[in-house]
C-alpha positions as CSV (number, residue, x, y, z in Angstrom):
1,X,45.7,-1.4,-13.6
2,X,42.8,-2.6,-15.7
3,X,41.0,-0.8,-17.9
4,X,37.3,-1.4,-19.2
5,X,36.9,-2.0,-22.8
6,X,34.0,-3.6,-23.7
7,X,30.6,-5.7,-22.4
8,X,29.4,-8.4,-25.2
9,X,25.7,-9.8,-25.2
10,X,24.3,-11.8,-27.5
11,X,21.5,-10.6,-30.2
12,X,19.1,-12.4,-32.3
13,X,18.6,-9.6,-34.8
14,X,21.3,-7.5,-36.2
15,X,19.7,-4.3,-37.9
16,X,17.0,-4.3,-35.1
17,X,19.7,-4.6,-32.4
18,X,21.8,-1.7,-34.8
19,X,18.5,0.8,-35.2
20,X,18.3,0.5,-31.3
21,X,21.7,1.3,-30.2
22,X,22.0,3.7,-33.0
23,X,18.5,6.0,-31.6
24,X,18.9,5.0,-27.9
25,X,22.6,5.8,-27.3
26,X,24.1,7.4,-30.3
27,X,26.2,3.9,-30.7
28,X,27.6,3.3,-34.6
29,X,29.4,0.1,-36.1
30,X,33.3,0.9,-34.8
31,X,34.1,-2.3,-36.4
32,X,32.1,-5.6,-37.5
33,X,34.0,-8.9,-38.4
34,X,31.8,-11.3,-39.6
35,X,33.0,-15.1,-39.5
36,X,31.6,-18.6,-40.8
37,X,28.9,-19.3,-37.8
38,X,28.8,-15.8,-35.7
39,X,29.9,-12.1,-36.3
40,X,31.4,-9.5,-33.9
41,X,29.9,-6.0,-34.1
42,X,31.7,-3.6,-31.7
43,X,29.5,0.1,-31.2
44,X,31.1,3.1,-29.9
45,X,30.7,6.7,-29.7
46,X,32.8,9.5,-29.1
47,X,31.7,10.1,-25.3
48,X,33.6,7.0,-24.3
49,X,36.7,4.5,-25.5
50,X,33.8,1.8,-23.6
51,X,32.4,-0.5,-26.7
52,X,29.6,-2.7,-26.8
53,X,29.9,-5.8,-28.1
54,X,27.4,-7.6,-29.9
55,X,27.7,-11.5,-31.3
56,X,25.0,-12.4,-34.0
57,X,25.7,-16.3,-34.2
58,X,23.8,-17.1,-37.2
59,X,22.1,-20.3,-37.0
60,X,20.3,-18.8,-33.8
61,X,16.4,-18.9,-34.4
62,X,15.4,-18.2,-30.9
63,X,15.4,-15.1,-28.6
64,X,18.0,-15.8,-25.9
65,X,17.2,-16.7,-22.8
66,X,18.3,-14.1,-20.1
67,X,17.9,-16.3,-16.6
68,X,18.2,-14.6,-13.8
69,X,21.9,-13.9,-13.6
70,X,21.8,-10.8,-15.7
71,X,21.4,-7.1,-14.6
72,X,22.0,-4.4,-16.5
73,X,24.4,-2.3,-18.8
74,X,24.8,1.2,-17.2
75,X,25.1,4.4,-19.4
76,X,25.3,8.1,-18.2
77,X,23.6,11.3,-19.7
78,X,24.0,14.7,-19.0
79,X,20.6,16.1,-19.2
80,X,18.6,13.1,-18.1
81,X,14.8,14.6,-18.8
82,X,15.7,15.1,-22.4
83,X,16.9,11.9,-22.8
84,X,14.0,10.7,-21.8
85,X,11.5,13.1,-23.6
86,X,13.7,12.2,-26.8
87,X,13.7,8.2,-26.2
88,X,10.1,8.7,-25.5
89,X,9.2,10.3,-29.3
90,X,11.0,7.5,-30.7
91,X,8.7,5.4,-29.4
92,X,11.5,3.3,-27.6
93,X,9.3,3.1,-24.5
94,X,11.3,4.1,-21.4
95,X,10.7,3.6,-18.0
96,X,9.7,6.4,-15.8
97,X,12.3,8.2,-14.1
98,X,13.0,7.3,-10.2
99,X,14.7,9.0,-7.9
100,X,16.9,7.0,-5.2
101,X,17.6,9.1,-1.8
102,X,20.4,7.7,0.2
103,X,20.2,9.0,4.1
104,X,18.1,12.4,3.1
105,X,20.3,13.0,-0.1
106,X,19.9,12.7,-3.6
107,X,21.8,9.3,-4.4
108,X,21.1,8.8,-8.5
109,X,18.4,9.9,-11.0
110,X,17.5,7.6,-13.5
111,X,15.6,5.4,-15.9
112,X,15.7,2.0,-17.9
113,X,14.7,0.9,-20.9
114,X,14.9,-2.3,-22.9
115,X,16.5,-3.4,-26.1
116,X,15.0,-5.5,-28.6
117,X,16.7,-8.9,-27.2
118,X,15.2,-7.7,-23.5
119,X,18.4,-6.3,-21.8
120,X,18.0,-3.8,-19.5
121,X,19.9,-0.8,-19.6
122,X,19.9,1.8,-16.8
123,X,20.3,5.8,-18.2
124,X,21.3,7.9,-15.2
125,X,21.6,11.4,-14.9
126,X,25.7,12.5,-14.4
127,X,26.2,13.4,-10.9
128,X,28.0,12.2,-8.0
129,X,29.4,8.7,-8.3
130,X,27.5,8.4,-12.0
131,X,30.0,10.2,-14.5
């Protein structure tokens, strides 16, 4: 059986990218190896062993471009309106929250915001399928 570890994207500015993940989603340096042309910072907290990955590579000038092959990264919450409230006063500019009805019935609650490199992240509220 395989288990997730980690998603990697690609960031143009370190400490921006850092300050983001670190307000947003409670996500700290679990390890960063820096190399001659690119360096590896992994972000974890202790809700999950799931780590984000994030490559610098250091001759980059320019924002990447994202096409149109990306989605999002996924993250659950367990009080969803205080998340948002808190993301909010930060000034980190989320999205409003939407609720998705399936057949009559209260599918997912949720909300996205964007990081500084314009990746979309979804925040949903823990319930049902969305732990």
């Amino acid at each position: 059986m395989a288990k997730a570890i980690h998603s990697m994207i690609r960031v143009l500015d370190e400490q921006k990218s850092l300050d983001f993940y670190r307000v947003a989603f409670g996500l700290d340096i679990a390890e960063r190896l820096d190399f001659e042309t690119f360096t590896l910072v992994y972000l974890a907290n202790e809700e999950s062993e799931f780590e984000l990955e994030l490559t610098i590579n250091k001759d980059r000038t320019e924002p990447y471009m994202l096409g149109d092959g990306y989605g999002h990264l996924a993250l659950s919450v367990s009080d969803l309106d205080n998340e948002h409230r808190r993301l909010t006063e930060a000034g980190l500019n989320p999205n409003k929250i939407v609720e998705f009805n399936r057949d009559g019935a209260l599918l997912a609650r949720f909300f996205f915001i964007t990081d500084p490199d314009g990746y979309k992240i979804e925040v949903l509220q823990r319930y049902g399928r969305y732990k």
